[in-house]
C-alpha positions in Angstrom: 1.2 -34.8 8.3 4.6 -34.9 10.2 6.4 -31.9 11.6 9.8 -32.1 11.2 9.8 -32.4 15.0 8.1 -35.5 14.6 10.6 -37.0 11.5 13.6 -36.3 14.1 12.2 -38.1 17.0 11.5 -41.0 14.7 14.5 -41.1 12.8 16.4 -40.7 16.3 14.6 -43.9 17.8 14.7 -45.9 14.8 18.4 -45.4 15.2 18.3 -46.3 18.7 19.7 -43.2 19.7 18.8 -41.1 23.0 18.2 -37.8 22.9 21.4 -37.7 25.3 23.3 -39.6 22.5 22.2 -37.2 19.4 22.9 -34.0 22.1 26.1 -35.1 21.7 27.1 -35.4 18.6 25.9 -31.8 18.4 28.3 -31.1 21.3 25.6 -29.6 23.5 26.1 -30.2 27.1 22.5 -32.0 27.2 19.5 -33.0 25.4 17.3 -30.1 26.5 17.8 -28.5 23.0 16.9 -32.0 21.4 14.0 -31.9 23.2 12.9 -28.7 22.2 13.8 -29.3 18.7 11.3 -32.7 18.3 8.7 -30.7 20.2 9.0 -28.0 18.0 9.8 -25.0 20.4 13.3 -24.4 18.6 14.3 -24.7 15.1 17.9 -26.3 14.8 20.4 -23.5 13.4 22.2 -24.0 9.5 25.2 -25.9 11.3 23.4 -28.3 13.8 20.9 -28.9 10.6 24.5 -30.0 8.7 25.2 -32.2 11.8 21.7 -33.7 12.2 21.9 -34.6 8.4 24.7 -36.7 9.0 23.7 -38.6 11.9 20.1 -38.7 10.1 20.9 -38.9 5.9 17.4 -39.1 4.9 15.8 -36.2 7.5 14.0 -33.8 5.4 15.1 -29.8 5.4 14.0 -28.0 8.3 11.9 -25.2 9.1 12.7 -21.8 7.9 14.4 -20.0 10.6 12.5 -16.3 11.7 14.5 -13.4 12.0 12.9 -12.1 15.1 13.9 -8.7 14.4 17.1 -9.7 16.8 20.3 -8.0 15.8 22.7 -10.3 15.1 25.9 -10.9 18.2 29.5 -11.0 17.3 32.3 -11.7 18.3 35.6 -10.6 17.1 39.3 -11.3 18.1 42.1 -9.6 17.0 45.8 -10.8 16.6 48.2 -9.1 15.4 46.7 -8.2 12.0 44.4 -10.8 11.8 40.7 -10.3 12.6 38.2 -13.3 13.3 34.7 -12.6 13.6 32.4 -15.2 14.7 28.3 -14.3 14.9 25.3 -16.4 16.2 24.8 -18.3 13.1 28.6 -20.1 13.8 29.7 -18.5 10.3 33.1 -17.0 10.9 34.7 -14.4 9.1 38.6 -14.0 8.7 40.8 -11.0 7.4 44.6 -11.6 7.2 45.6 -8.9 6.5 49.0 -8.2 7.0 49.2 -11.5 9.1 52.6 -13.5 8.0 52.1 -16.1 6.5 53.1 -18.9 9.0 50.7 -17.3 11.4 47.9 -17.8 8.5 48.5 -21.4 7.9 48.8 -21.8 11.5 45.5 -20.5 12.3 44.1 -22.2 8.7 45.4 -25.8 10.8 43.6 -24.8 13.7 40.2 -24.2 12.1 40.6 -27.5 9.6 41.1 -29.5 12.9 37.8 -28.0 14.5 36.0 -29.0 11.3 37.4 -32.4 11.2 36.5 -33.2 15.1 32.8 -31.4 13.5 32.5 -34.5 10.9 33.7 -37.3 12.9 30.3 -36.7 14.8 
């Protein structure tokens, strides 16, 4: 039986793709984490599982992530009266509260664009 590990590296080369080339199109700056992912020392997170299905359609779920008793990091910006939290699973969490409203759809452009560079990959 195939590890998921195993499916990736296969799908990957009967693409004709490098790990260099998938590494990427998951904007990583090599293929290290590639690597570790068709060996099976890391587990791709929820997003780079999104990305990985749509360089690879037919690759089947991943492994379940552990929670390694690790407290989750975030990171949170303020401006003005808007407050963006980002944490280690690249969800991102957004009050606007009392932000004016061009400022909103301003920073509403900004993150559309950032998802639209995301699917072009």
């Amino acid at each position: 039986m195939s590890t998921f590990g195993d499916e990736l590296k296969r799908l990957r080369v009967e693409a004709g793709l490098s790990q260099a080339e998938v590494a990427k199109r998951l904007s990583f700056s090599d293929n290290s984490l590639v690597s570790k992912f068709e060996s099976g020392k890391r587990i791709p997170s929820e997003s780079q599982m999104a990305i990985l299905r749509k360089i690879f359609p037919t690759l089947p779920g991943g492994p379940a992530r552990r929670d390694r008793g690790k407290k989750k990091k975030e990171l949170m910006v303020g401006h003005g009266g808007a407050q963006y939290t980002f944490d280690t699973e690249d969800r991102l969490t957004l009050s606007l509260t009392g932000v004016a409203p061009a400022e909103a759809k301003a920073f509403l452009e900004f993150l559309l664009g950032i998802l639209k560079k995301r699917e072009e990959v």
